[in-house]
Backbone as JSON Lines, residues from 0, in Angstrom:
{"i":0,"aa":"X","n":[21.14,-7.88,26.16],"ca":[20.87,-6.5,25.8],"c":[20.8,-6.35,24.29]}
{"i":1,"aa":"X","n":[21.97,-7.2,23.44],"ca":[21.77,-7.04,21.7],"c":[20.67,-7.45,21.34]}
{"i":2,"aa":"X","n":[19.83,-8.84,22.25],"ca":[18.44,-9.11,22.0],"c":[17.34,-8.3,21.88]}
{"i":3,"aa":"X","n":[17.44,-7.65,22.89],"ca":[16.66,-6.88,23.03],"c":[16.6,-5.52,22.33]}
{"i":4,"aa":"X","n":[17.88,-4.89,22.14],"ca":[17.78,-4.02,20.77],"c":[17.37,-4.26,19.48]}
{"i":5,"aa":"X","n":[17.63,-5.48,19.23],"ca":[17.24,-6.06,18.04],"c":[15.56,-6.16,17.88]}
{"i":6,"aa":"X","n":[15.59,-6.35,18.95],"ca":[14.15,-7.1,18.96],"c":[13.25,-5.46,18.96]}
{"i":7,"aa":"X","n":[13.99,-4.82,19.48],"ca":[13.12,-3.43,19.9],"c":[13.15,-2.55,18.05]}
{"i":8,"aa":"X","n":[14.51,-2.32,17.86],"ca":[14.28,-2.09,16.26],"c":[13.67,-2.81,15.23]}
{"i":9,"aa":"X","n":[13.58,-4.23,15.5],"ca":[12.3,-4.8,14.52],"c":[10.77,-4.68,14.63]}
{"i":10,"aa":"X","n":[10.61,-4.38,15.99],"ca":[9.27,-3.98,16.22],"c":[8.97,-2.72,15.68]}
{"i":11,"aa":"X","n":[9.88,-1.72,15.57],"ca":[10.04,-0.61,15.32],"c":[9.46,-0.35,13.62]}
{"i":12,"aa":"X","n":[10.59,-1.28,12.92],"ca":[10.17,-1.1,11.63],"c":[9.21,-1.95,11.06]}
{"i":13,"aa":"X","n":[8.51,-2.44,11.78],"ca":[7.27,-3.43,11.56],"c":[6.06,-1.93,12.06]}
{"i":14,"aa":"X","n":[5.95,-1.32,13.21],"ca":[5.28,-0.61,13.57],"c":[5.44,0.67,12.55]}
{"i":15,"aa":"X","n":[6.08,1.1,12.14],"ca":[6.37,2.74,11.8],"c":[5.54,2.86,10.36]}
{"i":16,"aa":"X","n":[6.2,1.71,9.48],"ca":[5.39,1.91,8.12],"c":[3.65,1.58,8.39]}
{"i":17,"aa":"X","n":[3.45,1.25,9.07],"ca":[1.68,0.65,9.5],"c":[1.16,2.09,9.98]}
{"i":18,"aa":"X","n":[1.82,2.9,10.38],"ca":[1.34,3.99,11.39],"c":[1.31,5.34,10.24]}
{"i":19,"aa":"X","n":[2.67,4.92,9.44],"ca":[2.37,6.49,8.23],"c":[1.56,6.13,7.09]}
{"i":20,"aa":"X","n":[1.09,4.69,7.16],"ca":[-0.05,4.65,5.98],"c":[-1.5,4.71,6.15]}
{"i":21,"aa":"X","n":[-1.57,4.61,7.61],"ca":[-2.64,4.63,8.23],"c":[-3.53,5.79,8.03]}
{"i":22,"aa":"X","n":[-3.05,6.65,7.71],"ca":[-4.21,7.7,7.15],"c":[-4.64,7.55,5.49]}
{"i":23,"aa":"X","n":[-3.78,6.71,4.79],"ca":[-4.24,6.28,3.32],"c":[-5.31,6.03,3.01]}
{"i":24,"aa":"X","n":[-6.38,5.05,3.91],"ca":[-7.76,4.93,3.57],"c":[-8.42,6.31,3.81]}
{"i":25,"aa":"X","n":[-8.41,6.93,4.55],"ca":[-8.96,8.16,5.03],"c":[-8.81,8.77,3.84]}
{"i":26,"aa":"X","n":[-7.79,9.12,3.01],"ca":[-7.03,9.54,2.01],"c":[-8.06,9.24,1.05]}
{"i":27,"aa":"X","n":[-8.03,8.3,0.84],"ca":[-8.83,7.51,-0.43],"c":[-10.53,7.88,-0.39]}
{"i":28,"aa":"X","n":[-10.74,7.29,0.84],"ca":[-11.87,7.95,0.91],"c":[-12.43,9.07,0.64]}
{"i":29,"aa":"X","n":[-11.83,10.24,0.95],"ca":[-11.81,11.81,0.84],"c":[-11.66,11.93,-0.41]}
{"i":30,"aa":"X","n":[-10.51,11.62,-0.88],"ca":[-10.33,12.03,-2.4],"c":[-11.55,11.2,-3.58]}
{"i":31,"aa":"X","n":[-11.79,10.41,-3.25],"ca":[-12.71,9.63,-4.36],"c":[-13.92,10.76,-5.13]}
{"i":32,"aa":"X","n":[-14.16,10.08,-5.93],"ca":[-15.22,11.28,-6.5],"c":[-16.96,11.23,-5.49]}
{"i":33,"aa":"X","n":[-17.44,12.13,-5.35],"ca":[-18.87,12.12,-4.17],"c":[-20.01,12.18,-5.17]}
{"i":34,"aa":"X","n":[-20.48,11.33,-5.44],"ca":[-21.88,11.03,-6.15],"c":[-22.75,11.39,-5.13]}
{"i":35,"aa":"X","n":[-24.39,11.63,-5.55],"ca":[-25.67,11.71,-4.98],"c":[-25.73,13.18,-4.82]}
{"i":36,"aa":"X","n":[-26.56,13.69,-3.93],"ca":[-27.17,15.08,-3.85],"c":[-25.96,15.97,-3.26]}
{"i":37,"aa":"X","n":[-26.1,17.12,-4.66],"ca":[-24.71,17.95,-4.14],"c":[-25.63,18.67,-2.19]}
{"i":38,"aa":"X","n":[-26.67,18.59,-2.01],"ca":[-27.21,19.44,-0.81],"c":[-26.44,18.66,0.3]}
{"i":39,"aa":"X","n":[-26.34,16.91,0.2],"ca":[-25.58,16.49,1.21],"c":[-24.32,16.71,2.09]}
{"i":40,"aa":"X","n":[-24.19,17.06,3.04],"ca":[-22.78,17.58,4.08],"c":[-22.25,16.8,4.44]}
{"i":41,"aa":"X","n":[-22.76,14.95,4.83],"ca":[-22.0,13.94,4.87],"c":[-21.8,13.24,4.25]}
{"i":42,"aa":"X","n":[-20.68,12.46,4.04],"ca":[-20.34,10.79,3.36],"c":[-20.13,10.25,4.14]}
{"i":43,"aa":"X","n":[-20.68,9.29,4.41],"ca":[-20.16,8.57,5.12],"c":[-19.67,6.54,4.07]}
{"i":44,"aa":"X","n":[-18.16,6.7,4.1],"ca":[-17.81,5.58,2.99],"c":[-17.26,4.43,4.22]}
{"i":45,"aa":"X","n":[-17.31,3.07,3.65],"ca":[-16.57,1.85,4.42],"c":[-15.2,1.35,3.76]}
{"i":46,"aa":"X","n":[-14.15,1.74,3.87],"ca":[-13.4,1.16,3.03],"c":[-12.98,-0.48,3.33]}
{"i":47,"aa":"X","n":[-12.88,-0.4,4.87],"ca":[-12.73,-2.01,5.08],"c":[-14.1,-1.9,6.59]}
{"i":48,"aa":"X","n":[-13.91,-3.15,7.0],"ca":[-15.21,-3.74,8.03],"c":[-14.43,-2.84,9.23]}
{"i":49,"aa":"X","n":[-12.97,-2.42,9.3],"ca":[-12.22,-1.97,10.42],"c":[-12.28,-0.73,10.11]}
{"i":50,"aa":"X","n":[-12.27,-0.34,8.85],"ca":[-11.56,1.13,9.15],"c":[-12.8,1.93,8.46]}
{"i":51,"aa":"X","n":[-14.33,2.32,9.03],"ca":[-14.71,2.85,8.15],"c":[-14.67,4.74,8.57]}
{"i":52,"aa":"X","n":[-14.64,5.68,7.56],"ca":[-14.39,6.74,8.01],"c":[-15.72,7.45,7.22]}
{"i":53,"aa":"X","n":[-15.82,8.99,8.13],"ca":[-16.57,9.57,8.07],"c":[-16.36,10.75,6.94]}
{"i":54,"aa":"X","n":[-16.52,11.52,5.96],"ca":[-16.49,12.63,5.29],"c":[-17.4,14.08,5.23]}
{"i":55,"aa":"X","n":[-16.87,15.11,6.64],"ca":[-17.54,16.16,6.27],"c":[-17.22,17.14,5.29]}
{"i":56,"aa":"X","n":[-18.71,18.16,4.72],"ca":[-17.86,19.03,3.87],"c":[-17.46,20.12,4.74]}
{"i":57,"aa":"X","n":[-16.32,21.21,4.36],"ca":[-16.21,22.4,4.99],"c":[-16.62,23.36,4.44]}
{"i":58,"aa":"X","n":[-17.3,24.09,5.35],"ca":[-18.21,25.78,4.51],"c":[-16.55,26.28,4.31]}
{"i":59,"aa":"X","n":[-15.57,25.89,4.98],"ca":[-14.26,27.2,4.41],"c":[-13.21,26.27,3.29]}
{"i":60,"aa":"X","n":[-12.31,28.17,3.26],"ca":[-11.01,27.14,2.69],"c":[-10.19,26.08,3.31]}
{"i":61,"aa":"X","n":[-9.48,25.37,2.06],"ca":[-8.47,24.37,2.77],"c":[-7.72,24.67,3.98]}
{"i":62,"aa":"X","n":[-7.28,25.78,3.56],"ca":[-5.95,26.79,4.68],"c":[-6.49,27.06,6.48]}
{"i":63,"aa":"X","n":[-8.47,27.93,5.86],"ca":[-8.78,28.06,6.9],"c":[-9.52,26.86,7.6]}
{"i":64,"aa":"X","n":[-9.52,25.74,7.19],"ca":[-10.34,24.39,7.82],"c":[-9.18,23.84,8.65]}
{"i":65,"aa":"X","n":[-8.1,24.02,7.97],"ca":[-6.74,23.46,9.01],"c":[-6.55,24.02,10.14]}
{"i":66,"aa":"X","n":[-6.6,25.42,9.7],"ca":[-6.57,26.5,10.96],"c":[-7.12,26.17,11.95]}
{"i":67,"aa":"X","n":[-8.59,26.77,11.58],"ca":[-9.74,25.88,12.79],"c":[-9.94,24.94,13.06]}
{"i":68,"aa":"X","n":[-9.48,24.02,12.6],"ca":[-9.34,22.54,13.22],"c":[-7.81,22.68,14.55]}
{"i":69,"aa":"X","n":[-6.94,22.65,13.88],"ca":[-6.01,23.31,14.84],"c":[-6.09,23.94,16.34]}
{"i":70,"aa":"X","n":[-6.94,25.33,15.64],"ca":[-7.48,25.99,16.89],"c":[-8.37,25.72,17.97]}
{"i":71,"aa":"X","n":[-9.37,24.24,16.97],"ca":[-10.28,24.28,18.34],"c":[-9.4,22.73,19.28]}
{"i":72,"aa":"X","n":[-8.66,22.26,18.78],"ca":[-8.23,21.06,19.17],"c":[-7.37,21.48,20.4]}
{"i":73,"aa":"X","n":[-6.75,22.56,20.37],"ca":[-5.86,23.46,21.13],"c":[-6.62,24.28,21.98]}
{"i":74,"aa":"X","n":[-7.9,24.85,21.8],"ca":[-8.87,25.54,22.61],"c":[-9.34,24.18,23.58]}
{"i":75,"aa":"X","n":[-9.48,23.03,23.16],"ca":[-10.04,21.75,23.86],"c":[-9.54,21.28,24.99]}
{"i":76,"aa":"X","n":[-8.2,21.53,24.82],"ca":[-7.24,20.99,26.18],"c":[-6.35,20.03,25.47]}
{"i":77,"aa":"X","n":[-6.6,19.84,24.04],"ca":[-5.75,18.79,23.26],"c":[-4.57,19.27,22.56]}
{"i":78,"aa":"X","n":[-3.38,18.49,22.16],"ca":[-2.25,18.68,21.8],"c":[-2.39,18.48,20.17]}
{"i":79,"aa":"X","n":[-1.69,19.09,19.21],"ca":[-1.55,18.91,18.12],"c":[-0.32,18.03,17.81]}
{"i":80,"aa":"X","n":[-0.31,17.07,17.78],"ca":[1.0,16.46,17.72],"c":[1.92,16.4,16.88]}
{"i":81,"aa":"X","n":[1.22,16.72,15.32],"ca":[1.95,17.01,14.35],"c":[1.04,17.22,13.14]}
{"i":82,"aa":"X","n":[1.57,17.96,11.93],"ca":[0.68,17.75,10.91],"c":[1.25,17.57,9.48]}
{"i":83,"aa":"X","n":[1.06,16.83,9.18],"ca":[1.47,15.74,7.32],"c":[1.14,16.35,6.54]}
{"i":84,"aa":"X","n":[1.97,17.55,5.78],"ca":[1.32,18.03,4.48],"c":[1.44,17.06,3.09]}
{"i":85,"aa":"X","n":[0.6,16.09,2.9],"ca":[1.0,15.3,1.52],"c":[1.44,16.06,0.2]}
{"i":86,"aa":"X","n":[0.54,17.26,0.18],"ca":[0.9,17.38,-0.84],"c":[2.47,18.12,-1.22]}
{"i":87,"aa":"X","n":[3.16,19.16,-0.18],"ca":[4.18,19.42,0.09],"c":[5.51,18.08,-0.12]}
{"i":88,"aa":"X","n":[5.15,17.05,0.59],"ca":[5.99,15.86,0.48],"c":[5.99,15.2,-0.94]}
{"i":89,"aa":"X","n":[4.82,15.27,-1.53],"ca":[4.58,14.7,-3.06],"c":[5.49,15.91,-4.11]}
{"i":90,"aa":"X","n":[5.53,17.45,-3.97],"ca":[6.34,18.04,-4.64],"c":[7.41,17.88,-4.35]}
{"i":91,"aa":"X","n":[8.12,17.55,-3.38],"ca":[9.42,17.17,-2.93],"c":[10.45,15.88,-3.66]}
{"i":92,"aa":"X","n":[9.0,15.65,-3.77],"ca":[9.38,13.88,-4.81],"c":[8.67,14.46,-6.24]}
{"i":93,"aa":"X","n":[8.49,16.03,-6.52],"ca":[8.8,15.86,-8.64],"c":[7.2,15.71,-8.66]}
{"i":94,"aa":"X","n":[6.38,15.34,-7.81],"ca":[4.78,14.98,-7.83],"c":[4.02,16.2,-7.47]}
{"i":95,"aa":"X","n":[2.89,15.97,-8.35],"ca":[1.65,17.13,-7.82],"c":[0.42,16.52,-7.61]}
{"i":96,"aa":"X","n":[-0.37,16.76,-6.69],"ca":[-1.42,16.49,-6.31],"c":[-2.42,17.46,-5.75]}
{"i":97,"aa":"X","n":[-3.34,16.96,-5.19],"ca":[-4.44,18.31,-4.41],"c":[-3.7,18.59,-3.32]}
{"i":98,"aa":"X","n":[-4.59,19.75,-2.47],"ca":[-3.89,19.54,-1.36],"c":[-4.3,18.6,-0.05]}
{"i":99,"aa":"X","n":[-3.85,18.16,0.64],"ca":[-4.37,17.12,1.2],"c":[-3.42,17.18,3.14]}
{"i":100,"aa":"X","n":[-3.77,17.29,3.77],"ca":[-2.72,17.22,5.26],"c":[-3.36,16.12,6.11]}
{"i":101,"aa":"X","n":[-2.67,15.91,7.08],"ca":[-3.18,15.06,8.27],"c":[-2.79,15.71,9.41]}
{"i":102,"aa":"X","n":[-3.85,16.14,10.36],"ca":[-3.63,17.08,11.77],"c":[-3.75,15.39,12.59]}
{"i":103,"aa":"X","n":[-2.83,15.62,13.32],"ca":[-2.4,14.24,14.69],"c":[-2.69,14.75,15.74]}
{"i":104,"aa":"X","n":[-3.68,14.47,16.69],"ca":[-3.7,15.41,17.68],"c":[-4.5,14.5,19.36]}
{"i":105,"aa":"X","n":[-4.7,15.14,19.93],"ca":[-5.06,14.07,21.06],"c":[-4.93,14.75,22.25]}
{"i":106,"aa":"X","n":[-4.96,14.23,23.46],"ca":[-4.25,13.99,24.79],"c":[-4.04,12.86,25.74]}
{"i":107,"aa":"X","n":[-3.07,13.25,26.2],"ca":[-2.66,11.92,27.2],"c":[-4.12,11.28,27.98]}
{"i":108,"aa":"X","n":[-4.36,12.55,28.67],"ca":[-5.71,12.57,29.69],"c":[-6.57,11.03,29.18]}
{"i":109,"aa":"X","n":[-6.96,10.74,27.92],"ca":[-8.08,10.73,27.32],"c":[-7.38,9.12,27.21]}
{"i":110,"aa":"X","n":[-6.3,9.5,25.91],"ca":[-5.66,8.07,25.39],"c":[-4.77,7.04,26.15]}
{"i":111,"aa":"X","n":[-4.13,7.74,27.19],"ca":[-3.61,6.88,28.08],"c":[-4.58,5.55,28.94]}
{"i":112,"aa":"X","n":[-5.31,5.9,29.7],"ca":[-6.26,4.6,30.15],"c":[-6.54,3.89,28.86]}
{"i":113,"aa":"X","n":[-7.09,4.56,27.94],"ca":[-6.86,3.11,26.71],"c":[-5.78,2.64,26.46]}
{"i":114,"aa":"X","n":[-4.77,2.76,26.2],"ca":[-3.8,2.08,26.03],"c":[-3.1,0.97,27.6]}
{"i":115,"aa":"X","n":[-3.75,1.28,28.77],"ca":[-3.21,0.9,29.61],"c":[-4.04,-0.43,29.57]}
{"i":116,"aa":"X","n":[-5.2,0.0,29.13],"ca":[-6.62,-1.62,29.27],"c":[-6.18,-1.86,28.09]}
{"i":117,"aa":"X","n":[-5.47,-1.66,26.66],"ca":[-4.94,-1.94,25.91],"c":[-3.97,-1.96,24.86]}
{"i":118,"aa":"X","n":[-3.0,-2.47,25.33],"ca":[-2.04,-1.73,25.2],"c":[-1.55,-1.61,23.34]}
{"i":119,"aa":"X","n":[-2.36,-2.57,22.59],"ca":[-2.33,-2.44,21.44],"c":[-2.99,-1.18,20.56]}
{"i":120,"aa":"X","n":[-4.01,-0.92,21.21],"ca":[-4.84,0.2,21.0],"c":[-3.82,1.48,20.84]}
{"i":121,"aa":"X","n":[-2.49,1.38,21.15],"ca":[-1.81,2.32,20.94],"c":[-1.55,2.72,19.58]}
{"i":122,"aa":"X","n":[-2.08,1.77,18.63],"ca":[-1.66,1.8,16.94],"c":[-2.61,2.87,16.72]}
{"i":123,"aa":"X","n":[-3.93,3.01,17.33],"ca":[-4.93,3.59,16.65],"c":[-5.13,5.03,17.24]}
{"i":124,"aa":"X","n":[-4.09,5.05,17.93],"ca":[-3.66,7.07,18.51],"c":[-2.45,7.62,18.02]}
{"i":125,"aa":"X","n":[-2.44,8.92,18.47],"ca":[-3.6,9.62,18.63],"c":[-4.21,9.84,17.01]}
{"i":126,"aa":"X","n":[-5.51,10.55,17.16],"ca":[-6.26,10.78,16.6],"c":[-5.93,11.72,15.48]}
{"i":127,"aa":"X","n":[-6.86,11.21,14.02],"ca":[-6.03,11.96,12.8],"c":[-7.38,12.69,12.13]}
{"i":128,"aa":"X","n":[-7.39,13.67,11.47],"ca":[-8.15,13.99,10.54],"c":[-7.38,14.53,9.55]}
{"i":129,"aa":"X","n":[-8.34,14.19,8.17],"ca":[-7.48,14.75,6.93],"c":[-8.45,15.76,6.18]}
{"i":130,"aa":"X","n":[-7.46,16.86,5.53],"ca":[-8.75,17.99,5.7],"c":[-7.64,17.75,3.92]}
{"i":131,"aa":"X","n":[-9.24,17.12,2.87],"ca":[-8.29,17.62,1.57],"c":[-9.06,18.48,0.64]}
{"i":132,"aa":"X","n":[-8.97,18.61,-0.68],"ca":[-9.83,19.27,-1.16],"c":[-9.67,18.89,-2.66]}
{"i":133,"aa":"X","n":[-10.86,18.51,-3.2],"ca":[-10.8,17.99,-4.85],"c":[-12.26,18.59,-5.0]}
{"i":134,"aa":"X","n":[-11.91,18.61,-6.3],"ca":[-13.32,19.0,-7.36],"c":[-13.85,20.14,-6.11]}
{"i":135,"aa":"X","n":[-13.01,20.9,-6.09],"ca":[-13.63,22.36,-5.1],"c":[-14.04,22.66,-4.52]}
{"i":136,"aa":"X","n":[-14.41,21.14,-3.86],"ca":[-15.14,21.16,-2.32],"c":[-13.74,20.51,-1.48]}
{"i":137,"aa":"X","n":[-13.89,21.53,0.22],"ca":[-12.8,21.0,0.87],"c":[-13.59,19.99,1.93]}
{"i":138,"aa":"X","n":[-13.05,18.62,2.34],"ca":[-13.54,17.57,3.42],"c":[-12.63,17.52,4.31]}
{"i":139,"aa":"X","n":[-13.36,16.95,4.95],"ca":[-12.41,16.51,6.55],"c":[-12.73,14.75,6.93]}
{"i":140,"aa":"X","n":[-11.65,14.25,6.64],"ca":[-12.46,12.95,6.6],"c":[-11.57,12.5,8.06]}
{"i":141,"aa":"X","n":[-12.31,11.52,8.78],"ca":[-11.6,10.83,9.82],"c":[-12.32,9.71,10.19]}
{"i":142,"aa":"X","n":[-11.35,8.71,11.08],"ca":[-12.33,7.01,11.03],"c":[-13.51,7.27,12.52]}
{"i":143,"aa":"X","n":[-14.49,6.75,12.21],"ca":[-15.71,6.26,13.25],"c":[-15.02,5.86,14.22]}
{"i":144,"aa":"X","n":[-15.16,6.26,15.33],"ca":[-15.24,5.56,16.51],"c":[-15.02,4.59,16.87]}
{"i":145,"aa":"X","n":[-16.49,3.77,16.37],"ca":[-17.23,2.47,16.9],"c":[-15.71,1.51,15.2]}
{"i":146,"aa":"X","n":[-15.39,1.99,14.87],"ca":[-14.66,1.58,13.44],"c":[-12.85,1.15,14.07]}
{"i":147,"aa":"X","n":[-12.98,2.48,14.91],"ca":[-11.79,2.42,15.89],"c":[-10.65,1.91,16.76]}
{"i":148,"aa":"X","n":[-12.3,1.67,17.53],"ca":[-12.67,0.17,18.74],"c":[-12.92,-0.86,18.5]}
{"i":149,"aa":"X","n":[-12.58,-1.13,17.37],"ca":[-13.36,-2.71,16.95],"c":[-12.17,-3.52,17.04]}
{"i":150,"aa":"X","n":[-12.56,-5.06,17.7],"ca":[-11.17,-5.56,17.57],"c":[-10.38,-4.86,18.76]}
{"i":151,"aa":"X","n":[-10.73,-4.37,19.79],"ca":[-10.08,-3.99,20.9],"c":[-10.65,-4.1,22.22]}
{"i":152,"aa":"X","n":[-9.93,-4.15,23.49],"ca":[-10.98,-4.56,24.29],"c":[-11.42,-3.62,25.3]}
{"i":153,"aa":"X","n":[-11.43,-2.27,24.08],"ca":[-12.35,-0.59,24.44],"c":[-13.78,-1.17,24.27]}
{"i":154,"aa":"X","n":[-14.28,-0.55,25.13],"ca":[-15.92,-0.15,25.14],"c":[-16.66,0.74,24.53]}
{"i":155,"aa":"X","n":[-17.41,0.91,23.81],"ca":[-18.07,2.29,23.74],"c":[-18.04,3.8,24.69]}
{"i":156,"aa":"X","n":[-18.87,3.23,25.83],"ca":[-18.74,3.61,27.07],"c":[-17.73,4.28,27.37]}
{"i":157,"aa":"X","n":[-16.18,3.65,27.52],"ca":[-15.35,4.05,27.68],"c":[-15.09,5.03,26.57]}
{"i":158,"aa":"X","n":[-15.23,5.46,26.0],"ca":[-14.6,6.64,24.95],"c":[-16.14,7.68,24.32]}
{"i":159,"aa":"X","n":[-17.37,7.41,24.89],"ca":[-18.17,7.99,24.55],"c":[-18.49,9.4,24.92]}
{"i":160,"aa":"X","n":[-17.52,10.12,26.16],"ca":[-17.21,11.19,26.25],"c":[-15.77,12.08,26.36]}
{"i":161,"aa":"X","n":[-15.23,11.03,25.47],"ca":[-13.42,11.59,24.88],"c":[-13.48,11.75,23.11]}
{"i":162,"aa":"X","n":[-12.94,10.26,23.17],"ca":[-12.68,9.95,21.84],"c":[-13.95,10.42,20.46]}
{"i":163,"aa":"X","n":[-15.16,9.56,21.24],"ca":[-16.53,10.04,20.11],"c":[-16.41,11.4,19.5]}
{"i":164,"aa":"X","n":[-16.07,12.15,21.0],"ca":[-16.72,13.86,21.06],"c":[-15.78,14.4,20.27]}
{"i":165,"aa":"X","n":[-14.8,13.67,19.55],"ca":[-13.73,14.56,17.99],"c":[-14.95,14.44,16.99]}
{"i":166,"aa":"X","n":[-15.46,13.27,16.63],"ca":[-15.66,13.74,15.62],"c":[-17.01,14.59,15.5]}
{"i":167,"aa":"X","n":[-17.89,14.73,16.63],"ca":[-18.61,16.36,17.28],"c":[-18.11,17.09,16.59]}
{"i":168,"aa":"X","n":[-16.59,17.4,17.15],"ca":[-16.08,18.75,17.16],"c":[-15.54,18.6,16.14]}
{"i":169,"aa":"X","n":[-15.37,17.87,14.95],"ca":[-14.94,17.74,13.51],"c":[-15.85,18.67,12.42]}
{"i":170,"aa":"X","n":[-17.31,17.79,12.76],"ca":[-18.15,18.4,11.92],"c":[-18.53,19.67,12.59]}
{"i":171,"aa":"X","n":[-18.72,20.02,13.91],"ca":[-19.17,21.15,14.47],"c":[-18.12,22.24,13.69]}
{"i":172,"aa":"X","n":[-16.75,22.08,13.31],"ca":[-15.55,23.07,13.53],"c":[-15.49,23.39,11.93]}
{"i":173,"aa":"X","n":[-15.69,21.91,11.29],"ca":[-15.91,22.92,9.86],"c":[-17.85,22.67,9.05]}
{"i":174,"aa":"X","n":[-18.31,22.59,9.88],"ca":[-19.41,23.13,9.27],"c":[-20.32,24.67,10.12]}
{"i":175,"aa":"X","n":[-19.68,25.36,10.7],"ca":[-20.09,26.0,11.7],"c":[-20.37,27.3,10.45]}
């Protein structure tokens, strides 16, 4: 039984720090400076071959892009699981930054059969978007799909009318 506690709290702290940095590229991405035509609504950046993420702009404010992101994730049948204000946590620690959050959100319905065909695939749920805002435009950045699934033994198929359809309702929710 001490084995197995042991063994269960090292997995633990091997898993936990991987899971709260995991929105950092997203982070990076979003925040970087956006060259080319201010008319453009997407970025789309690669930060690694695994993790590449998408950047919409939002027609609203920071406050109200969270909102409605919130709201429609909750209008969807999906759970909000939690949400990361960075920049709140960065004043806490004496630091200032933009503002920047991470909405966690999902459902069982959707993410469970993936995790059951794989059970590693559990690192990459539920689902995050980061809604930040620099140089006075607010984004919503979150990872691709197909960026997702890679390295797992998900299908396209399998998530092409769950998982895909966030980031639909990403750009649909703040570019509407």
């Amino acid at each position: 039984m001490k084995k197995l506690l042991t063994a269960a709290l090292t997995a633990a702290a091997l898993v936990l720090p991987a899971a709260v940095s995991y929105a950092a590229p997203a982070a990076k991405a979003a925040c970087a400076s956006h060259s080319g035509d201010a008319a453009r609504q997407t970025d789309s950046r690669q930060s690694s071959a695994m993790n590449q993420t998408h950047t919409a702009i939002s027609k609203y404010s920071f406050d109200d892009t969270v909102r409605r992101l919130e709201t429609v994730v909750k209008e969807k049948g999906m759970t909000v699981f939690a949400g990361i204000d960075h920049q709140a946590a960065a004043r806490q620690s004496g630091l200032d930054m933009q503002p920047a959050k991470v909405i966690v959100f999902g459902t069982p319905k959707a993410g469970t059969p993936l995790m059951v065909k794989d059970p590693a695939f559990a690192l990459q749920l539920p689902l995050r978007v980061l809604v930040t805002e620099t140089d006075g435009k607010v984004r919503a950045a979150y990872t691709d799909t197909r960026a997702l699934i890679a390295g797992s033994r998900i299908g396209f198929d399998e998530v092409a009318n769950t998982l895909a359809n966030a980031e639909k309702l990403i750009q649909k929710t703040v570019g509407e």
